[in-house]
C-alpha positions in Angstrom: 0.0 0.0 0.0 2.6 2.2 -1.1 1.7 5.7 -2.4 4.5 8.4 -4.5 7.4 6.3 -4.5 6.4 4.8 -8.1 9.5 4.7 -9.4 11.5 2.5 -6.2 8.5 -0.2 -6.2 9.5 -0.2 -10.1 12.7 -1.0 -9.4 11.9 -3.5 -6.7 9.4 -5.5 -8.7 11.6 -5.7 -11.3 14.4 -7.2 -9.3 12.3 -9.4 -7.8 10.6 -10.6 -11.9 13.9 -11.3 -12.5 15.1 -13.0 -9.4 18.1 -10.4 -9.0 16.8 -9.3 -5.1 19.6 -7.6 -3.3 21.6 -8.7 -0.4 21.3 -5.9 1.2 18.8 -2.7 0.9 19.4 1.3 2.0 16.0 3.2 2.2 16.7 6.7 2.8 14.1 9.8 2.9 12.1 12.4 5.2 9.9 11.1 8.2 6.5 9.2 7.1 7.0 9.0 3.4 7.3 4.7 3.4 10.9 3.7 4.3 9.7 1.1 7.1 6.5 0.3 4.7 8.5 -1.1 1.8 10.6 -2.9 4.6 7.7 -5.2 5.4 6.2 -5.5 2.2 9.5 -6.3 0.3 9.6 -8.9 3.5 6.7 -10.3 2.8 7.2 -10.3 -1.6 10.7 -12.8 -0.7 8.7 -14.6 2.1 5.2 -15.1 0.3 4.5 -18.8 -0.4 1.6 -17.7 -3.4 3.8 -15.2 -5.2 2.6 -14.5 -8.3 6.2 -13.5 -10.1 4.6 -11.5 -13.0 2.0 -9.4 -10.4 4.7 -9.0 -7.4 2.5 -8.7 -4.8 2.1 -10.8 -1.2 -1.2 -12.9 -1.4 -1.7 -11.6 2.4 -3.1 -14.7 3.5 -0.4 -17.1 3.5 1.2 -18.0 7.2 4.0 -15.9 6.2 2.1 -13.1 5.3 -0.3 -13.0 8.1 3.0 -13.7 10.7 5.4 -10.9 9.3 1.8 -8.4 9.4 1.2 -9.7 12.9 5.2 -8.7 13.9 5.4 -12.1 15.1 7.8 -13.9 11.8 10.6 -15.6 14.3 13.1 -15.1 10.6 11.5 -11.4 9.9 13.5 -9.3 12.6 12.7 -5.5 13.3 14.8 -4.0 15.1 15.1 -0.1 16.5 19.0 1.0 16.3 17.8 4.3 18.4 17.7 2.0 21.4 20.2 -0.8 19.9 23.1 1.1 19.3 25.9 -0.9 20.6 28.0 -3.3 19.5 26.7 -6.5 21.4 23.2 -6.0 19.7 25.0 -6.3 16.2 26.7 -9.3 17.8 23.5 -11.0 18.1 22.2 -10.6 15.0 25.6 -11.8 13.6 25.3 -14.7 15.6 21.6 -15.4 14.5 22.6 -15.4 10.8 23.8 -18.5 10.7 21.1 -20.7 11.4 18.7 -21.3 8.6 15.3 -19.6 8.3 12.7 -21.7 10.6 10.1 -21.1 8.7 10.4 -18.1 5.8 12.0 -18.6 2.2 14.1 -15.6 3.8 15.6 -14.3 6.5 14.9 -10.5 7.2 16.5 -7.8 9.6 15.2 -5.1 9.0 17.2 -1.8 11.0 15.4 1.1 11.4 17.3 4.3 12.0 20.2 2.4 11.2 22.7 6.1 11.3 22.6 5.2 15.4 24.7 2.7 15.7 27.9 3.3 16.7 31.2 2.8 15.1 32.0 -0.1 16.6 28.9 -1.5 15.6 28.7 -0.9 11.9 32.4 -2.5 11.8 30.7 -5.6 13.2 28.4 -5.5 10.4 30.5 -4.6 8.1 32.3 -8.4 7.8 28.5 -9.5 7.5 27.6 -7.5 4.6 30.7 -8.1 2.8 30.2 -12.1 2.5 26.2 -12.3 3.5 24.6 -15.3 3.7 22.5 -16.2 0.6 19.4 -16.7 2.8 19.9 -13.3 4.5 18.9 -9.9 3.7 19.2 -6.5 5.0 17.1 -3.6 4.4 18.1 -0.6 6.7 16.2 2.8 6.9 17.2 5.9 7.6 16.5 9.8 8.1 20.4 10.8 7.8 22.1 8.8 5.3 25.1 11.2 5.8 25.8 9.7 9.1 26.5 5.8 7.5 30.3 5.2 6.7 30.5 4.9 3.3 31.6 1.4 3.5 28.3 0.2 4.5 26.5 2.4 2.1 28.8 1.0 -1.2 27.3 -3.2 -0.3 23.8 -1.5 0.1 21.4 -0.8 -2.8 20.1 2.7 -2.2 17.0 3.8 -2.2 16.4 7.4 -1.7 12.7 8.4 -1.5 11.0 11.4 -2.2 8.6 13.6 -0.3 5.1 12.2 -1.4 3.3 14.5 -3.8 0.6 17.0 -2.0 -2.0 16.0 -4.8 -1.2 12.0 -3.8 -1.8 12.9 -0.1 -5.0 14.7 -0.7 -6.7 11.6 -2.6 -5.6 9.0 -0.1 -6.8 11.4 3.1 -10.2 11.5 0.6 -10.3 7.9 0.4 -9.6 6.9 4.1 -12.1 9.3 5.0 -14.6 8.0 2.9 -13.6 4.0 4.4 -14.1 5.6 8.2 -17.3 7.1 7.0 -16.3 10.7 7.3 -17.3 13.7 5.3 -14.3 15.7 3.7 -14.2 18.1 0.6 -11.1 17.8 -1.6 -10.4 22.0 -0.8 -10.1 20.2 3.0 -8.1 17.0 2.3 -5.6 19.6 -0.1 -5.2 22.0 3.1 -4.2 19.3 5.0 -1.9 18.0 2.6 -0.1 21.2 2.3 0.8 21.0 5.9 2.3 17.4 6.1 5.3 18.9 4.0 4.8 15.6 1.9 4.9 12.9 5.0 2.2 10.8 4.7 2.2 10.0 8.9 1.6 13.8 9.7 -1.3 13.8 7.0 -2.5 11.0 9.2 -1.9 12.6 12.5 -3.9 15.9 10.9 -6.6 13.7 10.1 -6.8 12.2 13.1 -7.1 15.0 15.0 -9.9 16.6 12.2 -11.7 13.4 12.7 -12.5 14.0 16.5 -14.0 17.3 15.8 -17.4 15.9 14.1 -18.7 15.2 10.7 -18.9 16.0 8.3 -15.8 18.5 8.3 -15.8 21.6 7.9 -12.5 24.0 6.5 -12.7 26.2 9.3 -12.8 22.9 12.0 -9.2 21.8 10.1 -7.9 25.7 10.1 -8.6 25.8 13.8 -6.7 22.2 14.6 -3.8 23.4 12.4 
């Protein structure tokens, strides 16, 4: 369910058509534009026992599927460097890549906020990402790419991701509206747009808050919240 980042799921389904899926994945960009998103959905593509290879897209109802949605995949691993930033937390994971997946095609660590670890740590992983595993891959996101050591970044693929377009933003707060049974006009949804700066998660927070206030909604209700 990815919106404005046409061009990156391009690349991604195409990789995966032609059974050419990276080792290792950086996905850089702005708060709330998809970066974890892709994470679990390219999870999901590698791990999805009913892949259709021409479609590229995770049936959602295989036991893969459903486990990686439900955050409870034992070989799909997310993990916060903002609170694992030290050197025996990389040690773990480099100790965990060995064993075979349990029950995925794949296994998946997926490092969010990855510019937090510290130096120490990225060395450990640097061994790791140099000769991975073929069962292994890595997809690390990231707010600050210009914090990674440029050894890491050369055995990534890179990713960076745009700021979603205003006009993209606008019809998805339309259509989530419409599926929570709210009433919104499109001069509203755009307003609201306009002030998530292109981060789909602060459209939703906006909304959120609008939502509360009654419906239908009214311009002035979303001018007053904002």
């Amino acid at each position: 369910d990815i919106i404005g980042q046409d061009e990156t799921c391009e690349i991604i389904k195409g990789s995966v058509k032609l059974n050419r899926v990276a080792h290792a994945y950086l996905l850089s960009g702005t708060r709330g534009i998809g970066k974890t998103t892709i994470a679990r959905i390219l999870s999901k593509i590698v791990n999805c026992v009913n892949l259709v290879s021409d479609v590229v897209e995770p049936c959602g109802e295989c036991k893969n599927c459903k486990s990686i949605d439900e955050g409870n995949n034992i070989d799909v691993l997310e993990i916060d460097a903002a609170s694992k930033t030290g050197v025996s937390d990389v040690r773990e994971i480099i100790d965990n890549i060995n064993y075979k997946p349990v029950s995925a095609k794949k296994k998946i660590f997926i490092i969010d906020e990855v510019h937090m670890l510290s130096k120490a740590a990225f060395n450990a992983l640097l061994k790791t990402l140099e000769e991975p595993p073929l069962d292994v891959i890595f997809i690390f996101a990231t707010t600050e790419t210009d914090k990674i050591p440029l050894t890491i970044l050369s055995r990534c693929q890179r990713f960076q991701l745009r700021r979603v377009d205003l006009d993209d933003i606008s019809k998805y707060l339309m259509k989530i509206s419409q599926k929570e049974g709210f009433k919104i006009d499109h001069e509203g949804c755009n307003l609201i747009a306009q002030s998530s700066e292109g981060s789909v998660r602060d459209a939703l927070s906006i909304l959120d808050n609008v939502l509360t206030r009654g419906n239908p909604i009214k311009i002035d209700v979303i001018r007053s919240v904002l």
